[in-house]
N, C-alpha and C positions, 0 to 999 in steps of 0.2 A: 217377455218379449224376445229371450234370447239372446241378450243383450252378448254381442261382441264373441259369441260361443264359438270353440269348437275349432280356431284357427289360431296357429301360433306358441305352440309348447310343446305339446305331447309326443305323440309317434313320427317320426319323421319322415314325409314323402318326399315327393320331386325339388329339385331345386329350381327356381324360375330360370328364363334368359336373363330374366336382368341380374339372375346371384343372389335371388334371393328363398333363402328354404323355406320350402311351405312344413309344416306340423297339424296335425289334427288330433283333436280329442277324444276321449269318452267322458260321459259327464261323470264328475266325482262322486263317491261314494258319500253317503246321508253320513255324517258320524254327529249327529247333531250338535248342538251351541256347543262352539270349542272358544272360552271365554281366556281374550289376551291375559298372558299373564305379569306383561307390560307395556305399559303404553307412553309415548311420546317423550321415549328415548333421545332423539334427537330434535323436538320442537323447537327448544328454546334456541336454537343454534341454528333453525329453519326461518326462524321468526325473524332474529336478528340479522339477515342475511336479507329478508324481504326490507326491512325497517332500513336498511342503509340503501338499498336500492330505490326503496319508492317512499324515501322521506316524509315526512309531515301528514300522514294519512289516519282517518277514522279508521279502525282494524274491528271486525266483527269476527266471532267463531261458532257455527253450526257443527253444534257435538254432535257426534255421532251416540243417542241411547243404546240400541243391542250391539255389540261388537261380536267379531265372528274372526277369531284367528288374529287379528289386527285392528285397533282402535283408529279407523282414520276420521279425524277430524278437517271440517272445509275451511279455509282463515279467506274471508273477504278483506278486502282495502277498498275502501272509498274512494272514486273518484276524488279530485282538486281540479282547482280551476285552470292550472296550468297544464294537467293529464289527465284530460276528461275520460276517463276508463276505468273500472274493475281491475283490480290485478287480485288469482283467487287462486289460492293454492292449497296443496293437502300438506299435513302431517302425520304419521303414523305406519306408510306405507314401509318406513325404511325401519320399523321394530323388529320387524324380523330379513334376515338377508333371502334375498332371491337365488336364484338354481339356474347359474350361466350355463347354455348347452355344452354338453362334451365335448362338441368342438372346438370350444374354447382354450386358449392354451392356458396352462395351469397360474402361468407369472402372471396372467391377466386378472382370471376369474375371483380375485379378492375388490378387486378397483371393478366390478361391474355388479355386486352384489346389493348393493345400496342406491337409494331414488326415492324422489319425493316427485308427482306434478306440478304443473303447474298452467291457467293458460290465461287470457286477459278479455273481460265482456265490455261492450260499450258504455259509457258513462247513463245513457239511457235505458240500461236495463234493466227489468222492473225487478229489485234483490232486496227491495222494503220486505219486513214483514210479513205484511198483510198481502203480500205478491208472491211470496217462496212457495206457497203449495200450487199455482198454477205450473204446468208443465209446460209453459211460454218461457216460463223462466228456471226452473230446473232442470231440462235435462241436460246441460255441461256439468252441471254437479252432482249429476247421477254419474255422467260419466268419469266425473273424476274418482267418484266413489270406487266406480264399477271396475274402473283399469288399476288403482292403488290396492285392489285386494287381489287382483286376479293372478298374478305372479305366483304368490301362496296359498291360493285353492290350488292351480294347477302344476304347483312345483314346476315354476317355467322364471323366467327372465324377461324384464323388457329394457331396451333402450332405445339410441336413436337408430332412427328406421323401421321400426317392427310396426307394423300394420296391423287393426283388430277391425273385422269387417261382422257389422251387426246379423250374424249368420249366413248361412248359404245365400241367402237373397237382397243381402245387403238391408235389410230394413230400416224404415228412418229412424234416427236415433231420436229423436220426440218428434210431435206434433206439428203439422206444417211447415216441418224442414225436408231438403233432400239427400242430407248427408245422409250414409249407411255406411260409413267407417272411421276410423280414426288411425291418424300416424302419431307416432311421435319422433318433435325433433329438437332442440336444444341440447343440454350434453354439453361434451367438451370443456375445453380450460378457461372461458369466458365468467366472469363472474356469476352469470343467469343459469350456470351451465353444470358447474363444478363447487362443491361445497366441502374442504376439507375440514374434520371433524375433530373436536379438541382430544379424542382418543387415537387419532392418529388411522380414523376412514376416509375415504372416498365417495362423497355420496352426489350420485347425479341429479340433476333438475331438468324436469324432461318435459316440453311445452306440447301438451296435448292439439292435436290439431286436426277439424274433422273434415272427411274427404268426401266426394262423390264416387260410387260403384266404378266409375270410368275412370277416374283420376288413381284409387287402388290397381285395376287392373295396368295404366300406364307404368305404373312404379313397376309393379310385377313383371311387365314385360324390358322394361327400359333401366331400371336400376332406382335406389334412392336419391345417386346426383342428379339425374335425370328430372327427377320431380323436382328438387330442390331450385335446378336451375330454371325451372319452368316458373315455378313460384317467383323467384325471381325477376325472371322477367316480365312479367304480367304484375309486378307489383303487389304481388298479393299482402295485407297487411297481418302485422301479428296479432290484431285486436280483432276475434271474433266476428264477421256478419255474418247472419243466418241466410243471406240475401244474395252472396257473392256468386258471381258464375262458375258454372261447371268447366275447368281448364280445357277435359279433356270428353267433352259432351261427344265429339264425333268418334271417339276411337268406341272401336267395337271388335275388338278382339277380347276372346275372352277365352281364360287359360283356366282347364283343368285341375 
């Protein structure tokens, strides 16, 4: 499907108005199954970080069978009655460190090489079993899959702000949604945010969050505060709906 292709690493073109540099790809080279040669490095220290945050919860983990470069495993939390919600996050993405662009100053690029996702589905959602192979309900966890390895196919960097739009034409990231992109934002010194590691890393927690084709292009024209504060004030929640309005359904400017 394309999924999230071709935007956001490689060659570097234009910078937007809002500051933000666009990159494009070529797709990578076939070197076929390149089998992790470790895997969940930092789990246990991932886990225990969800386990103080969201207390008391059933915790499931959908292994990943073929790994490719990186073992990322999905760690579900059950819902409770007091936080009716999924909280669902990857492990494995941060086994290997990411490739901060050259722009990046040198003091920094150690503290941006490490991340884990993360994002939250409604307490309604169907994550039983006998529900996982419907695409009603996987594809946030495809995307989690698809963004926690994509750094290291494309020797590229993600954190907060970077944008992956489901190709040139934005296409929907599953079935009878309208999203066609994802931001990511969380990060920073907050506990959901920043995870320092008993070796002495930095590893970010970056809450996956998926957009409308208009809503990427406002960022791109307006900045990342921009959208943020938009969110803001529209109350947009952290808990996933597939159902939420489009912010920015009128803007139609559309950049190059």
């Amino acid at each position: 499907m394309g999924f999230l292709d071709k935007l956001f690493g490689g060659k570097k073109g234009n910078v937007t108005p809002g500051g933000s540099p666009i990159y494009h790809y070529d797709e990578p080279e076939n070197h076929g199954l390149r089998t992790p040669k470790e895997s969940g490095i930092y789990a246990q220290e991932v886990d225990s970080r969800f386990e103080e945050l969201f207390p008391g919860r059933e915790c499931r983990v959908l292994h990943e069978i073929v790994s490719d470069l990186v073992h990322i495993d999905v760690h579900v939390m059950w819902p409770t009655q007091e936080q009716n919600f999924f909280v669902v996050y990857t492990t494995g993405m941060s086994d290997l460190p990411m490739t901060p662009a050259k722009e990046v100053p040198e003091e920094h690029r150690k503290d941006l090489e490490l991340a884990e996702l993360y994002l939250f589905l409604p307490g309604d959602w169907p994550l039983d079993q006998d529900s996982l192979p419907s695409e009603r309900a996987y594809w946030p966890i495809r995307a989690l899959k698809f963004v926690a390895r994509f750094p290291h196919e494309y020797h590229t960097w993600l954190n907060w702000g970077h944008t992956l739009p489901n190709g040139p034409d934005y296409a929907p990231l599953g079935d009878g949604v309208g999203f066609g992109a994802i931001v990511l934002m969380g990060g920073g010194d907050a506990p959901l945010g920043r995870l320092d590691t008993e070796d002495g890393r930095r590893l970010s927690l970056l809450h996956l969050v998926p957009l409308y084709k208009e809503e990427v292009e406002f960022k791109l024209k307006y900045g990342m505060e921009a959208l943020t504060k938009l969110f803001d004030e529209k109350g947009v929640p952290a808990i996933l709906d597939p159902k939420r309005p489009n912010l920015c359904a009128d803007f139609k400017e559309v950049l190059d």
